[in-house]
N, C-alpha and C positions, 0 to 999 in steps of 0.2 A: 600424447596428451595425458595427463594428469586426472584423476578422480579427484573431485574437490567435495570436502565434507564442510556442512555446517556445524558447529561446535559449538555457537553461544549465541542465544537471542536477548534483545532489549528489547522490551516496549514501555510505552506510555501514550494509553490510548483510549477511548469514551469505555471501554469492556475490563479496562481495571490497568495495573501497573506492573504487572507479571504473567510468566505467561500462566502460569497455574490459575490466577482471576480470569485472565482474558479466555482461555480457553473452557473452564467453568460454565462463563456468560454466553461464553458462544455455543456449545452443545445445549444447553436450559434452553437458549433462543430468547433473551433474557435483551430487552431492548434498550438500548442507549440515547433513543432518540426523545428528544423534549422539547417545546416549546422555550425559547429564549427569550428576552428582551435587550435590545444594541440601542447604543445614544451616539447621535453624532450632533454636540453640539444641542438645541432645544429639541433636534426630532428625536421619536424613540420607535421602533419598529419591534413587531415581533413573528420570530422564524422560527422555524422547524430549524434542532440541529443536536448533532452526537459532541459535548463536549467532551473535555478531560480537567479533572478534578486535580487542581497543582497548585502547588502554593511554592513560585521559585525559590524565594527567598528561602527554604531548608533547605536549596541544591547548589545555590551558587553565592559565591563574595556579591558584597554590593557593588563593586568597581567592574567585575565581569558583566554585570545584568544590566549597567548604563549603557553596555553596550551590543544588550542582545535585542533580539526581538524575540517572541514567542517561540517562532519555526525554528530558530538555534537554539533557544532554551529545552524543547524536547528535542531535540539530533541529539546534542550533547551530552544527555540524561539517559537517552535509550542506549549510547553509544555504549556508557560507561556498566550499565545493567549488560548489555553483550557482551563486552571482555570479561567483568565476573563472573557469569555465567559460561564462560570457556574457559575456564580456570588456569587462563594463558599467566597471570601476573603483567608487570610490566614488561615492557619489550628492548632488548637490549639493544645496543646502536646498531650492532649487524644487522638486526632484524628490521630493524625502522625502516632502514633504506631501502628494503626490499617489502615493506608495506604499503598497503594504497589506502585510501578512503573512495568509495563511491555510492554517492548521495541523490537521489532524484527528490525534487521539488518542483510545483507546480508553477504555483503564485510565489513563492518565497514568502516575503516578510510585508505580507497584507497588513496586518497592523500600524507598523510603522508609517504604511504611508498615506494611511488613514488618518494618522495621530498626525502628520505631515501639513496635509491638505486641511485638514482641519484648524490647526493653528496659522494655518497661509490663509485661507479663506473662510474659512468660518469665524476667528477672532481677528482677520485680519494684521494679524501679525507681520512687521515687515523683516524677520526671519523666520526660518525654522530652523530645528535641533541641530545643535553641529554634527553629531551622530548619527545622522541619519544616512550616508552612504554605507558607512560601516556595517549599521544595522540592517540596511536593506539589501544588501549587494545577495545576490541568489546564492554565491556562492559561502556567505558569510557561513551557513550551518556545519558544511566538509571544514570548513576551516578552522572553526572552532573546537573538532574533533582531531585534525590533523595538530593542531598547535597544542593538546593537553594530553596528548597521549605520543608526543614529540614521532609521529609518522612523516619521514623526509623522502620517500615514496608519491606514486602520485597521486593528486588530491584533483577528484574530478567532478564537476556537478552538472546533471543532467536534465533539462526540463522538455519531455515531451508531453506537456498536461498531463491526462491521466495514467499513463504508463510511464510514468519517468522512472520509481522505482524500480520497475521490472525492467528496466533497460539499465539501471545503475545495476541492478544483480547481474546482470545476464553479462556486461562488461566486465567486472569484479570476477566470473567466474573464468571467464575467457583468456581474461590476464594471468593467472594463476594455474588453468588447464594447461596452458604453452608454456609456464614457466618464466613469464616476462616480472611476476611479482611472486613471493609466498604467503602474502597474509594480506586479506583484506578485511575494513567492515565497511557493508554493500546493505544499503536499503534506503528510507525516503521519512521525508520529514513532511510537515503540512499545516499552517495555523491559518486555515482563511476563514475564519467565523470573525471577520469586520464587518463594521455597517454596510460601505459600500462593497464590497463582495458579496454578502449577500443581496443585495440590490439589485446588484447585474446580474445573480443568476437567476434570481425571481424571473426580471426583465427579460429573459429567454425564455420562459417559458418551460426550463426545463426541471423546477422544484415541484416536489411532490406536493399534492394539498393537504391541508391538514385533517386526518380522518376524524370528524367528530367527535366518534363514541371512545375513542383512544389516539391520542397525536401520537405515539409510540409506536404505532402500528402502520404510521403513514407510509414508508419506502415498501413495494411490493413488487418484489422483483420476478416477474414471468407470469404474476395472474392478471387475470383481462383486464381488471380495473385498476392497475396501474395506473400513476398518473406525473412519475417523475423521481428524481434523485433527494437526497438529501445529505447535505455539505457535514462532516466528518473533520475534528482536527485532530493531532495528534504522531506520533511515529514509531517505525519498528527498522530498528538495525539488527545485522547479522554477522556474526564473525564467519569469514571461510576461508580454508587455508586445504592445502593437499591431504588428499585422505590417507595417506601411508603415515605421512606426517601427524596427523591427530591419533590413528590405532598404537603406535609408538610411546606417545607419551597418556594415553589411559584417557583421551579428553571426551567428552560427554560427545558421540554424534546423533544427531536429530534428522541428518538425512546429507542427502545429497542433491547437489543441481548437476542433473545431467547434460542442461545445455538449454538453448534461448533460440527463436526465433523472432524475426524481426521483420517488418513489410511498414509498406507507406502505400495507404489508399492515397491517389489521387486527383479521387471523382466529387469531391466536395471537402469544404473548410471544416462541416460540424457532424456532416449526415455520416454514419458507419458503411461501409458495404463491404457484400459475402465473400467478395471473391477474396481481397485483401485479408479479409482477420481468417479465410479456410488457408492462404498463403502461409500466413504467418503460425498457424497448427500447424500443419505440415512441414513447415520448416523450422519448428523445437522437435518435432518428431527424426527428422534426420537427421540434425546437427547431436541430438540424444541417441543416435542410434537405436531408436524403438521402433519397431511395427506398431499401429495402430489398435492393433489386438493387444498389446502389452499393456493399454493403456488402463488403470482400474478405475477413474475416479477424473471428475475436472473441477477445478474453481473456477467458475465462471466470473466475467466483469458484472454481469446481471446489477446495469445502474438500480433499474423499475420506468423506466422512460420507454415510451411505444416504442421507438425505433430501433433503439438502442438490443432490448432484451430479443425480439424476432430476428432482428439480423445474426445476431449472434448465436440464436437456436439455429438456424437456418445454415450458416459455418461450422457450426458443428455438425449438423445432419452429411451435409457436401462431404466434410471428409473421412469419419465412419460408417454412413452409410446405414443399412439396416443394424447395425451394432449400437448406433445412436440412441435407441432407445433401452439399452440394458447399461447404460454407465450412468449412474451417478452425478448430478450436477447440484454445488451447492452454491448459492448466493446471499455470502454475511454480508453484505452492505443493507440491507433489510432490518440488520440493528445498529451496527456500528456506525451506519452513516458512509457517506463516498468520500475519501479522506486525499480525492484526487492525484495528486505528485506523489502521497504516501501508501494510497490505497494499493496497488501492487504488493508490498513490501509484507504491511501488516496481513493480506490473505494469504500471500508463500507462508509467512509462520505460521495462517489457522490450516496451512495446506502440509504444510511438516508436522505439527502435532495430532492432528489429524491421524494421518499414518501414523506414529507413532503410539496412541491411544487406541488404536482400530475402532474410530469414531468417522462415521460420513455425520458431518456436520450438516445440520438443516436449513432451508429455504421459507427463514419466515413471511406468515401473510398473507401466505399463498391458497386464496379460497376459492379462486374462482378460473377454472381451467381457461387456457387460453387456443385457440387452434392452431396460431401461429409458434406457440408455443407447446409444443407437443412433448419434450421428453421428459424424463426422470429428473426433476429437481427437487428431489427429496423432502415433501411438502411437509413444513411445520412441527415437525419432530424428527429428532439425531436416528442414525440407527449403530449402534452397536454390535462390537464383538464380529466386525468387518475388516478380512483381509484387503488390504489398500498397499498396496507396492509401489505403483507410479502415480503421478499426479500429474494435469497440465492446469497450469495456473496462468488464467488470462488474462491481461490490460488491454482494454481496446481504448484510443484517445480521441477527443477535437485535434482536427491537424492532418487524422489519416495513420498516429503513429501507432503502429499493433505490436506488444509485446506477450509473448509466449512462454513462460518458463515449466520447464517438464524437471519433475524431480522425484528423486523416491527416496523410501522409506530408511532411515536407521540401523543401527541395532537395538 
């Protein structure tokens, strides 16, 4: 097996467009979430929600963006900030063929087919957009990446809701550890800030409310008065390639994925349970070849939904044990928003710089203890000038699916 290093990050996300912003905003604890307003048509609603500040037209021709939707508009954009930031260059034919793209997305291209429905039934239109399979098809974002960075390797896209990223990483590295590919870029894209998305997630009951005295402050992930998620767009890709391969050529490393664990609760469609997401820890832990004691530090999934944040205290208790309460747990969905399909992707990089900054990033919001929630989730302020060597970065999803990825630190 192969040491696989990360080497180049892209983002484009509600906490800025680099990681130097993103990671800024995220230590400050500097909140991205706002009140919006969405039109579908003469209704107008207003939600809680983390966007991203873009104006495509400075990133793309106009003949590419007739046929993107948002969610390929950032893949695409964060793709390209990852290979520059691995100071790879272009990729010569040899290399292509033995490159992959792997992308998790949730919803895909929620807008489109908003803007879809809307012109079908809302104007009653007796078409809609010829472009519209193009733009909607899930897998349109990997492909948009594979076709402008000519990768003839394989181009794969993953949707297990909210862990799909971390299952795109965790394949990308897997493929690369055995040698089946040498280069990939592995991470998750996400535009679901349409009318009817947010709609349906109101509808569940599982959207944060909006806090009064500050809507900013509304996702509160592990204190009592929780009261739910709040929808996140945006994406972060990653370039990873063999780590002999990157100390060779002098490339920037930011860390390593040691390895991914994977489980499928089977005990309900939407509810989380312990046993499955302590499975799926314990199985990044031995696929990473760590003991449990190695472990310095976790990114939690920590939505801020009842159910959601106690289960997940509660799988982490199961598999460290009395140790549970001296690691570290941070929960950035509390500013950035839950960026679902993407959200994996974008916390593995607040979970790589992270380590590399010797920053435990903080758990905003967090005022009011919970008992279900017992451990260290680093309340409301960063702490610094902390040795961090391993990380386990969790996805826990709707569906059952649990992604694990355990990584460490750089040079």
């Amino acid at each position: 097996m192969r040491r696989v290093a990360v080497t180049g990050i892209g983002v484009v996300s509600p906490l800025g467009h680099s990681t130097a912003e993103l990671f800024d905003n995220a230590q400050h604890g500097r909140s991205a979430i706002r009140l919006i307003a969405s039109a579908f048509g003469d209704r107008r609603i207003e939600s809680l929600a983390a966007t991203v500040e873009f104006n495509a037209a400075e990133h793309f021709e106009p003949m590419s963006l007739r046929m993107m939707d948002r969610v390929s508009q950032f893949a695409a954009l964060a793709a390209r900030r990852a290979l520059l930031d691995s100071q790879r260059g272009a990729l010569v034919e040899s290399e292509q063929e033995r490159a992959g793209v792997f992308l998790g997305t949730g919803m895909g291209a929620s807008q489109t087919l908003d803007d879809s429905y809307q012109s079908l039934y809302g104007k009653m239109s007796a078409r809609v957009n010829p472009l519209t399979i193009i733009q909607g098809m899930h897998n349109a974002p990997a492909a948009w990446i594979a076709i402008e960075h000519h990768i003839t390797g394989p181009t794969c896209t993953y949707s297990t809701a909210c862990s799909s990223a971390s299952v795109a990483i965790g394949e990308a590295w897997q493929k690369i550890a055995c040698g089946q590919i040498d280069f990939a870029i592995a991470g998750g894209a996400e535009a679901p800030l349409s009318l009817g998305s947010l709609l349906a997630w109101s509808a569940m009951r599982a959207v944060a409310n909006i806090d009064p005295s500050d809507p900013a402050t509304s996702c509160k992930p592990f204190s009592r008065n929780r009261s739910g998620l709040v929808l996140g767009e945006g994406a972060a890709l990653m370039v990873l390639e063999p780590y002999e391969w990157a100390l060779a050529r002098g490339a920037p490393i930011y860390g390593e994925v040691l390895g991914c664990g994977m489980t499928t609760d089977v005990s309900h469609i939407a509810r989380p349970g312990i046993e499955a997401q302590a499975a799926a820890l314990r199985a990044a832990l031995k696929s990473a070849q760590l003991d449990m004691s190695e472990i310095d530090a976790v990114n939690a999934h920590g939505t801020g939904t009842q159910a959601n944040d106690a289960v997940e205290s509660a799988a982490i208790r199961q598999v460290f044990g009395p140790r549970a309460m001296r690691i570290p747990i941070s929960a950035t969905k509390a500013i950035h928003g839950h960026l679902l399909g993407a959200g994996g992707a974008l916390e593995c990089v607040l979970a790589l710089l992270s380590m590399r900054h010797r920053v435990v990033l903080p758990t905003m919001h967090l005022l009011i203890p919970d008992p279900e929630c017992d451990l260290d989730y680093v309340p409301n302020a960063a702490r610094h000038n902390v040795e961090v060597r391993t990380t386990l970065s969790n996805s826990f999803a709707f569906g059952g699916s649990n992604a694990v990825l355990a990584l460490r630190a750089g040079h």
